[in-house]
N, C-alpha and C positions, 0 to 999 in steps of 0.2 A: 438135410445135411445132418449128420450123424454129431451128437457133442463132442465126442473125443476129435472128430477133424475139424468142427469150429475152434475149439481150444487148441488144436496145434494151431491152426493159423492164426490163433491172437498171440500165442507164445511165440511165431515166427517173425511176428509185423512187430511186435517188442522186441527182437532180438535181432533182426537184421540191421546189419551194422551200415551206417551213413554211408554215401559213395565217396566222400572222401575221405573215408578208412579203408580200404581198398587202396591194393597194387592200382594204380592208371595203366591199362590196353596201350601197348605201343601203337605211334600213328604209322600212318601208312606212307611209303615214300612216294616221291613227284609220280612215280606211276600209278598211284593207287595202291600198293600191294605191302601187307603185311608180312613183318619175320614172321616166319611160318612156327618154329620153334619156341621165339622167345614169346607169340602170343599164345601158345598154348600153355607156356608154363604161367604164365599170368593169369588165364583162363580159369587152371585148375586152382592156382592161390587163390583166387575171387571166390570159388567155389566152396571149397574149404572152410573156410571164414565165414563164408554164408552157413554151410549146412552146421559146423561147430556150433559158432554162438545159437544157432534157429535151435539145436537142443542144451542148448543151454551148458557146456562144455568150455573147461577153459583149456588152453593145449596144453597144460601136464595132463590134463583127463584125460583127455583122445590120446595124447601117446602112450600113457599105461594101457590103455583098452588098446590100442593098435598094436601093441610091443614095439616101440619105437621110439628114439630118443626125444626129448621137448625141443631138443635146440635143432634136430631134422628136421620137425612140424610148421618150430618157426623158417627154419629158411625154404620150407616150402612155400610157405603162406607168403614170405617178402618176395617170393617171386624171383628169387636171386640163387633159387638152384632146381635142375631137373629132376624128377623124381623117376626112383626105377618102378619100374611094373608092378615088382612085388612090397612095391611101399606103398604103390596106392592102392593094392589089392590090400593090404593090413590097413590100411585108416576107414577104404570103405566098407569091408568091413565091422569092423569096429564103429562105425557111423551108422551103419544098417540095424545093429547089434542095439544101436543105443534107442533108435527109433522105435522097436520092436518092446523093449521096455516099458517105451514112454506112452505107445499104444494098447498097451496090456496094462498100466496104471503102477507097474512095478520099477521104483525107483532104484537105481544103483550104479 
């Protein structure tokens, strides 16, 4: 294993945030079956949250690098709004963008 991926995964395993800091997956009703919608926007907030803090980002940071307001970021992340196409094409983005940095040893 290469140093730079041991060290992202020590800075990830610090950084991923407890599971009850995280939106909760809606349950599934008497049939089994999940909101199709409402689990995916929870899905992507979990995720978010995840890849953020894993570099080290707090949401004013990812939304200047996304071009996107901090108070969008958060009500993605609360899971209490859907996000269009082109908003999570600009955070990942901007999340890729950060990664890329962080693997090159260039901070910013």
């Amino acid at each position: 294993m290469e140093e730079t991926e041991y060290e992202r995964l020590c800075r990830d395993a610090r950084e991923a945030p407890p599971e009850d800091d995280l939106p909760q997956l809606p349950t599934p009703d008497q049939s089994g079956r999940f909101p199709a919608v409402e689990y995916a926007r929870i899905a992507l907030a979990r995720d978010l949250i995840r890849d953020r803090k894993g570099l080290g980002l707090s949401q004013q940071q990812l939304a200047r690098l996304a071009g996107v307001r901090q108070e969008t970021l958060s009500r993605l992340e609360s899971g209490k709004q859907t996000a269009s196409s082109r908003t999570v094409d600009k955070i990942c983005k901007a999340l890729e963008a950060q990664r890329q940095r962080l693997k090159g040893g260039v901070k910013g």
